[in-house]
C-alpha positions as CSV (number, residue, x, y, z in Angstrom):
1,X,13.4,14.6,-16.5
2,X,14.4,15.3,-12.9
3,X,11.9,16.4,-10.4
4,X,13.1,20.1,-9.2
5,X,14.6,20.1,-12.9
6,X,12.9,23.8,-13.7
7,X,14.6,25.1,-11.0
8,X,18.1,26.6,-11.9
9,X,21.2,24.3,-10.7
10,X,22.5,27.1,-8.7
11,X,18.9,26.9,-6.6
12,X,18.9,23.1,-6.4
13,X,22.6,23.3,-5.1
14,X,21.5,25.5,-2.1
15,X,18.3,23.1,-1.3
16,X,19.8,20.4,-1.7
17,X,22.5,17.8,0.0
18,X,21.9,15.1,-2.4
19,X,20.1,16.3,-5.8
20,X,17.0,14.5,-7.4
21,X,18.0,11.7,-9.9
22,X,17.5,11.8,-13.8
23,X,15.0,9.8,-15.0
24,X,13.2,8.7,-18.5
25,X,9.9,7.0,-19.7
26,X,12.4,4.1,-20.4
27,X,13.9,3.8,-16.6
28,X,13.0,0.7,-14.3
29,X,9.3,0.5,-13.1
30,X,10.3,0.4,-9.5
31,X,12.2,4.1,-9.8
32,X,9.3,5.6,-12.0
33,X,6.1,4.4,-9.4
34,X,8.3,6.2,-7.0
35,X,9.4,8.8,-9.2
36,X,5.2,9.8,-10.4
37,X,4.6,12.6,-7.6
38,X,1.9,14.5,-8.2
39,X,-0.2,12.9,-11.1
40,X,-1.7,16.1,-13.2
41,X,-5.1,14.9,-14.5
42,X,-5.8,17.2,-17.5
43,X,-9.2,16.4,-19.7
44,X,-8.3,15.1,-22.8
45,X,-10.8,17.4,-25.3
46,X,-8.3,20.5,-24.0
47,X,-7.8,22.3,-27.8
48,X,-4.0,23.0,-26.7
49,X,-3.5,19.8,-24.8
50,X,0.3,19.9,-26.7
51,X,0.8,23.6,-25.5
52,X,-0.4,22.5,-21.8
53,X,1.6,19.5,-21.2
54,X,4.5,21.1,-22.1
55,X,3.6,24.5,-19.8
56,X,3.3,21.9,-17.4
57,X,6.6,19.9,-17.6
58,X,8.5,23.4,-17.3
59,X,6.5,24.4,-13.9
60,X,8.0,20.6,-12.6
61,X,5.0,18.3,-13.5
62,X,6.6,14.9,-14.3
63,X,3.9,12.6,-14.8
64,X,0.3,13.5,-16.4
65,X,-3.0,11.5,-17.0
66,X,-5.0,12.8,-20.0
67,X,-8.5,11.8,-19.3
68,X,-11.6,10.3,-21.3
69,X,-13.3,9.0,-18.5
70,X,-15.4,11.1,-15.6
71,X,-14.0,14.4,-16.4
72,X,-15.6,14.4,-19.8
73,X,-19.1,14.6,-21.0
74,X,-19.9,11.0,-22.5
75,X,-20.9,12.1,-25.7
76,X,-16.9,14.0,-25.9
77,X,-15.5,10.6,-25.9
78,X,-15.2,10.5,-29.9
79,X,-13.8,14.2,-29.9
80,X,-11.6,13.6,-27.3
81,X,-9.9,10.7,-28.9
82,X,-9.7,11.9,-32.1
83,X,-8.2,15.5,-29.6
84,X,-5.4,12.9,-28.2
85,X,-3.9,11.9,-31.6
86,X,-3.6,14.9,-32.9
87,X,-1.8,16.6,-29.9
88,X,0.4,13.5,-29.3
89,X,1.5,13.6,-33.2
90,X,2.1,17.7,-32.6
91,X,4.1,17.0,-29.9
92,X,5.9,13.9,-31.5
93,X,6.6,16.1,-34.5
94,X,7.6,19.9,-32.4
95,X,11.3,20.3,-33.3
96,X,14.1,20.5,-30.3
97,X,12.7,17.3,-29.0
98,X,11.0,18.7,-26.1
99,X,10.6,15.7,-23.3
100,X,7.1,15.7,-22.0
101,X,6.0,14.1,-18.8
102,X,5.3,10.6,-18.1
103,X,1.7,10.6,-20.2
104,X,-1.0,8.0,-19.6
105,X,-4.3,7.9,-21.0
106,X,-7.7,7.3,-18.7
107,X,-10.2,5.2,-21.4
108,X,-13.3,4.0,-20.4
109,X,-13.2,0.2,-21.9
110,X,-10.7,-2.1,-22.9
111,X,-11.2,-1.5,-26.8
112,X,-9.8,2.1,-26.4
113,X,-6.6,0.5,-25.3
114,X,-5.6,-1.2,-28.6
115,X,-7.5,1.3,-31.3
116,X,-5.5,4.2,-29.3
117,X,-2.5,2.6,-29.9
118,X,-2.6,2.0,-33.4
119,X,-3.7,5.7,-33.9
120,X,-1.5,7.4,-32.1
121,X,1.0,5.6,-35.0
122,X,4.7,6.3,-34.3
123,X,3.4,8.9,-31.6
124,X,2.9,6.5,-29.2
125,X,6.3,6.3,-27.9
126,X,5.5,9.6,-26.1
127,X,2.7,7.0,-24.3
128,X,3.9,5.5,-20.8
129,X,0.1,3.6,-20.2
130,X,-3.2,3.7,-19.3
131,X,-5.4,4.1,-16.1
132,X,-7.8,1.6,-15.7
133,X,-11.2,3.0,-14.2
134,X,-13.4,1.4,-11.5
135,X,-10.9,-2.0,-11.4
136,X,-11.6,-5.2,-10.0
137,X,-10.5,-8.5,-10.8
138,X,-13.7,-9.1,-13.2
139,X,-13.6,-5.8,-15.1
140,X,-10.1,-5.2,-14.4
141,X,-8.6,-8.0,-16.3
142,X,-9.9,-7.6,-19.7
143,X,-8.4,-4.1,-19.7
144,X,-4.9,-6.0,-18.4
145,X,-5.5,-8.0,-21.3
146,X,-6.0,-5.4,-24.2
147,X,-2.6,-3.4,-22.3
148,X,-1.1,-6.4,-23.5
149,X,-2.2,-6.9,-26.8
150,X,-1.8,-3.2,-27.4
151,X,2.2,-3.4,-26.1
152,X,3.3,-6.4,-28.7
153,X,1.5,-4.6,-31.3
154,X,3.0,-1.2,-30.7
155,X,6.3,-2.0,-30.2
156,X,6.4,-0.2,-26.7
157,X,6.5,-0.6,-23.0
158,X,3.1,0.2,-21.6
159,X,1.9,0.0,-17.9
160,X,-1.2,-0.2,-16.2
161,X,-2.4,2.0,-13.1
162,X,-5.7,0.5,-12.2
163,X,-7.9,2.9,-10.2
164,X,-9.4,1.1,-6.8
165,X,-12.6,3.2,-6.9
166,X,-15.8,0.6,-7.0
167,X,-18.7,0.4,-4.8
168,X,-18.0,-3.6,-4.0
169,X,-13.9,-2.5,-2.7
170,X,-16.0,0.1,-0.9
171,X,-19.1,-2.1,0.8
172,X,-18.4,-4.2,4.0
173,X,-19.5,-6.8,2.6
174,X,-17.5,-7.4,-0.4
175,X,-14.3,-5.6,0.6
176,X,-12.0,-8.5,1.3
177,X,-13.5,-10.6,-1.8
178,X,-13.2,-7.9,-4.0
179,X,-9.3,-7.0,-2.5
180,X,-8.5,-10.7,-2.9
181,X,-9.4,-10.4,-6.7
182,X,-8.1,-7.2,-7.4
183,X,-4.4,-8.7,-5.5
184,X,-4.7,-11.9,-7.9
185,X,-5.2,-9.5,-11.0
186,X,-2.3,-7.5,-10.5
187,X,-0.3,-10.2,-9.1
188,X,-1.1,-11.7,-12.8
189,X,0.2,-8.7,-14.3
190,X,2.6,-7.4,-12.1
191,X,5.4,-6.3,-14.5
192,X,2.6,-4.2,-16.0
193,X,1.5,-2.2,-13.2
194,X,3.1,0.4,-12.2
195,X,1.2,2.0,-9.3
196,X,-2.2,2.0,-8.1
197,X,-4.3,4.7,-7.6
198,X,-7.3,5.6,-4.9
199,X,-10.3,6.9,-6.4
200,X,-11.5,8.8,-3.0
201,X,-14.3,10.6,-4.7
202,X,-16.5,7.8,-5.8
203,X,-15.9,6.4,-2.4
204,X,-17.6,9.3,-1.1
205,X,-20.3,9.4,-3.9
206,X,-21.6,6.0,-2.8
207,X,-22.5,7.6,0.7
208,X,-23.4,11.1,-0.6
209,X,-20.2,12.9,1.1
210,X,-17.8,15.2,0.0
211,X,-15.5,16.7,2.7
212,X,-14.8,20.4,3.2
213,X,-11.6,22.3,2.7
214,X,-10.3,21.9,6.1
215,X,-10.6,17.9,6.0
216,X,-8.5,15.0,5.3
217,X,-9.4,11.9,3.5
218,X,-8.4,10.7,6.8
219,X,-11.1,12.7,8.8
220,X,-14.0,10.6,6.8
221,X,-13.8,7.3,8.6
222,X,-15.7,4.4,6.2
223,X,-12.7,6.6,3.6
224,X,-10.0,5.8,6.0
225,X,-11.0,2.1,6.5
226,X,-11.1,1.5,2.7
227,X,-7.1,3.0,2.2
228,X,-6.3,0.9,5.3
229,X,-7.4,-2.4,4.1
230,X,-5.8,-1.2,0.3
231,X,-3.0,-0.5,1.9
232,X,-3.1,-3.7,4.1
233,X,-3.6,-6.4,1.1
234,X,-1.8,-4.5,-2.1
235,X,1.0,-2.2,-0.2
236,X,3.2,-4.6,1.7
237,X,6.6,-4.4,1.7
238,X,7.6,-7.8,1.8
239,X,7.8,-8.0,-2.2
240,X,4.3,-8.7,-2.6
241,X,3.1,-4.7,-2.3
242,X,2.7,-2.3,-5.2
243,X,2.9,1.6,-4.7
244,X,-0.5,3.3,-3.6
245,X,-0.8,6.4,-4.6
246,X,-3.0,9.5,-2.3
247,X,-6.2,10.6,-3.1
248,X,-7.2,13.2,-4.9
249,X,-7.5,16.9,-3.5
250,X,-10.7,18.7,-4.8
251,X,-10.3,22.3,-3.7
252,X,-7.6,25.1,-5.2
253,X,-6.8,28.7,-4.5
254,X,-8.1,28.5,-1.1
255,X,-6.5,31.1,1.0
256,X,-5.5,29.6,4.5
257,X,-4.0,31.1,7.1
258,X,-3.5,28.4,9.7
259,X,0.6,27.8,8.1
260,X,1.2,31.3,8.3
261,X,3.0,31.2,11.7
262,X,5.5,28.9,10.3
263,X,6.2,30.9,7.6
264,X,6.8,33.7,9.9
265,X,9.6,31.6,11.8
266,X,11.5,30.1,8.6
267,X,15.0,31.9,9.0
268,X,15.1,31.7,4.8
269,X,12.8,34.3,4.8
270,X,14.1,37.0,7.0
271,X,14.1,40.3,5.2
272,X,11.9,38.9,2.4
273,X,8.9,41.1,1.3
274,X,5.5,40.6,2.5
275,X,4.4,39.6,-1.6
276,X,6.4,36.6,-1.5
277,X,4.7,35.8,2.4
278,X,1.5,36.4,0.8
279,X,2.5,34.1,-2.4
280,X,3.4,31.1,0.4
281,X,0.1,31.3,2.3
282,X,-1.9,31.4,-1.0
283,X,0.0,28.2,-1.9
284,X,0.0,26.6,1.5
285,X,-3.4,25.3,1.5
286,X,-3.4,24.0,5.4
287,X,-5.8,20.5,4.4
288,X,-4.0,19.6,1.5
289,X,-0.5,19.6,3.4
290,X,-2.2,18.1,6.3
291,X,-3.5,15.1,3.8
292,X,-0.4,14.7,2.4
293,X,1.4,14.5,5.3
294,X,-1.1,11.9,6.3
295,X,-0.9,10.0,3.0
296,X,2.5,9.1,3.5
297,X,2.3,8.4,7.3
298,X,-0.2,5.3,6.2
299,X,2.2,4.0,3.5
300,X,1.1,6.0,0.2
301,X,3.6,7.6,-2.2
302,X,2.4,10.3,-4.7
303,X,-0.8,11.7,-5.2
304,X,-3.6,12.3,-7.7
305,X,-4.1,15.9,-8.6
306,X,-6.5,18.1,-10.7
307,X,-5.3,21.8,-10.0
308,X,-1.3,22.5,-10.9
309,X,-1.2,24.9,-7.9
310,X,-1.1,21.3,-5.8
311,X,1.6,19.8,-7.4
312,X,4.9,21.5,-6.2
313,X,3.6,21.0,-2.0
314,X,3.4,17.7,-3.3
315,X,7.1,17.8,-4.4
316,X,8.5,19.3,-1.5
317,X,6.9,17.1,0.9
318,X,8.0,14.6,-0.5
319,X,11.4,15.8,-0.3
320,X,13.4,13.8,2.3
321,X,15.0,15.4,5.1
322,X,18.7,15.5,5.6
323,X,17.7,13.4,9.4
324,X,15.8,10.9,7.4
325,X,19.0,10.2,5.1
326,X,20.7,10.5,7.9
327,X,18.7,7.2,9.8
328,X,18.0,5.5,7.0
329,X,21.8,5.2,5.4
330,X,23.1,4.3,9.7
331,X,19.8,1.6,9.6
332,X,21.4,0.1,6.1
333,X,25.3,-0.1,6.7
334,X,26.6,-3.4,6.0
335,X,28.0,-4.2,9.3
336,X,24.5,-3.8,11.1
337,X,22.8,-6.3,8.7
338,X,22.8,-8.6,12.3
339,X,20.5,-6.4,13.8
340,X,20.9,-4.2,17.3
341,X,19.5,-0.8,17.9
342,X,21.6,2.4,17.5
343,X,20.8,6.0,18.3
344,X,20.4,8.3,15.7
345,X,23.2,10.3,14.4
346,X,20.6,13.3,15.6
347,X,20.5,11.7,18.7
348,X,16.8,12.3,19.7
349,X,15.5,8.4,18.6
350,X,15.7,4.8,18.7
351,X,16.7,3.2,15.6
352,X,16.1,-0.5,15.5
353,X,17.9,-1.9,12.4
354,X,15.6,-4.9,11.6
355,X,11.8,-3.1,12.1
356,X,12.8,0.0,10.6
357,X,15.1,-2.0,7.5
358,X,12.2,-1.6,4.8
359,X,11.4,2.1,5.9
360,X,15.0,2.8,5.6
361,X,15.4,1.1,2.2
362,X,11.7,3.1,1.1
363,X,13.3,6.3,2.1
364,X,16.6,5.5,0.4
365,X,14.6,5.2,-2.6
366,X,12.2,8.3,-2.1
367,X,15.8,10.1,-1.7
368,X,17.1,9.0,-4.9
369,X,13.9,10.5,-7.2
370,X,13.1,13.5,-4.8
371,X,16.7,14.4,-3.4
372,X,17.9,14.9,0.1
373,X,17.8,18.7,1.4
374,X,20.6,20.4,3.3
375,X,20.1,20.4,6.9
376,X,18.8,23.4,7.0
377,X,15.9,23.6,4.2
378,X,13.1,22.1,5.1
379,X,9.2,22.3,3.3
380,X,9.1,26.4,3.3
381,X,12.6,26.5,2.0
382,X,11.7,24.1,-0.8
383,X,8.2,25.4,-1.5
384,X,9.5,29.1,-1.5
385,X,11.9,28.2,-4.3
386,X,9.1,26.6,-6.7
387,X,7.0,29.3,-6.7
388,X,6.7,31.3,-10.0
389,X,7.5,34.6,-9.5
């Protein structure tokens, strides 16, 4: 799987300067937390769960969570379980060998781990993990522990993405204790997980919020000071960090009209029809590009999503820019491994070799799973390509 694989080479050759890598279930764990984008939660008692995931890898989805957890009625759990074998062994068994997404499975306690497992029978290799619900170090580890179990007895790599979502991470209080535990859980486990995720929305439950269309996770301070500290203790990048992955976004088909000026100025739509305007702004949902933009600004890679119309501005903002390439490749060259400061090649900033080493080598990365684009595509470009016609 590639991300911008559905589009046809011929339109990946005119967006981009360097081309998305190939990836598989079976790559290293450092090029897949990168490589998970948007995260396509999908509930897992969906009767054509088989049909949708594969719907879904064709419109560019590469990683999906199928859930048992909040987005299901407690008493669905049994169906939904018994729903999850039966579309994994459909789509082990659909001829053509079809490559789904990167599939993980949210369960609700640590016994689902293991009895999954030994369900989902020779099916399970189409299983990349599990994401662990409301984790801390106390709750988190007996989950880290059935991962484990579950792994030697299936025969197959399996990784964790613990959710950071509890009242205690949340609380004054308990924030650093609970952060300290979490860090010594994962640290424990840390060829298991692969990312972490933010669980914005029970954040918000605890103080009876829920912010409106036009806001960021960023615009609901006590939210913001919680992905800070996160950020701050488990995302360092020193060796010690994980990847964090953004919050999710709870609105879809929202019609904004606050991008549409910048629409109107992208030279790669000169001549175009007004549909294809229209099809952009319905897209462009102004808060959700706004948060993204914002989740990667405070260090967080990817993004939880619920709606597939969120998942390709994901993609394209996560892009990277033929000036970022650009900086980060003159930051990296051999020769300036002593230091020194440089001006870009663009020649409108400072680049300090040693600060800006571990953004450079972050972006490098970024580059390799999401491509570089041509000088002269930026986010409209990209997002005008994705969108089905």
């Amino acid at each position: 799987m590639r991300h911008f694989g559905h589009l046809a080479p011929e339109v990946r050759q005119r967006l981009f300067h360097r081309e998305p890598c190939e990836f598989t279930a079976d790559s290293p764990a450092r090029l897949l937390a990168a490589a998970l984008g948007a995260t396509l939660y999908s509930p897992a008692t969906r009767p054509r769960l088989a049909d949708d995931i594969l719907k879904q890898a064709g419109r560019g989805v590469v990683s999906m969570v199928l859930c048992l957890e909040d987005s299901i009625d407690d008493a669905d759990v049994g169906a939904g379980e018994e729903n999850l074998v039966r579309q994994f062994t459909d789509l082990a068994g659909r001829p053509g060998g079809a490559e789904p997404p990167l599939l993980f499975i949210r369960v609700r306690t640590p016994e689902q781990i293991p009895d999954l497992v030994r369900r989902l029978g020779p099916a399970v290799r189409l299983l990349s993990g599990f994401v662990l619900p409301k984790f801390t170090e106390e709750r988190g580890i007996p989950f880290l522990e059935a991962l484990s179990t579950a792994e030697a007895a299936g025969g197959r790599r399996l990784f964790a993405m613990p959710v950071l979502e509890s009242p205690e991470l949340l609380y004054r209080e308990s924030r650093v204790e609970t952060l300290e535990g979490i860090s010594r859980a994962v640290d424990k486990y840390r060829d298991r997980v692969l990312a972490l995720r933010l669980g914005v929305t029970d954040f918000c439950s605890s103080y009876g919020l829920r912010r409106a269309p036009d806001m960021t996770a960023y615009d609901v301070q006590i939210v913001a000071s919680v992905i800070a500290d996160v950020v701050n203790m488990l995302a360092r990048a020193d060796g010690t960090g994980f990847t964090v992955t953004g919050p999710v976004w709870e609105y879809f088909r929202v019609q904004e009209r606050m991008f549409k000026p910048q629409l109107r100025r992208s030279p790669f739509l000169e001549g175009q029809a007004e549909e294809l305007r229209e099809r952009l702004i319905e897209h462009a949902m102004d808060g959700l590009l706004r948060e993204i933009s914002l989740d990667q600004a405070n260090g967080l890679l990817g993004k939880t999503c619920i709606h597939p119309s969120h998942v390709l501005p994901v993609h394209a903002l996560s892009v990277v820019s033929h000036e970022e390439f650009s900086d980060a490749q003159d930051i990296l060259r051999p020769e300036r491994c002593g230091g020194g400061v440089l001006r870009s090649a663009y020649t409108n900033k400072m680049n300090e070799v040693k600060p800006h080493r571990a953004w450079a080598e972050r972006t490098l990365l970024r580059a390799e799973v999401f491509g570089v684009a041509h000088e002269d595509v930026g986010f409209v470009e990209l997002l005008a390509a994705g969108i089905p016609t």
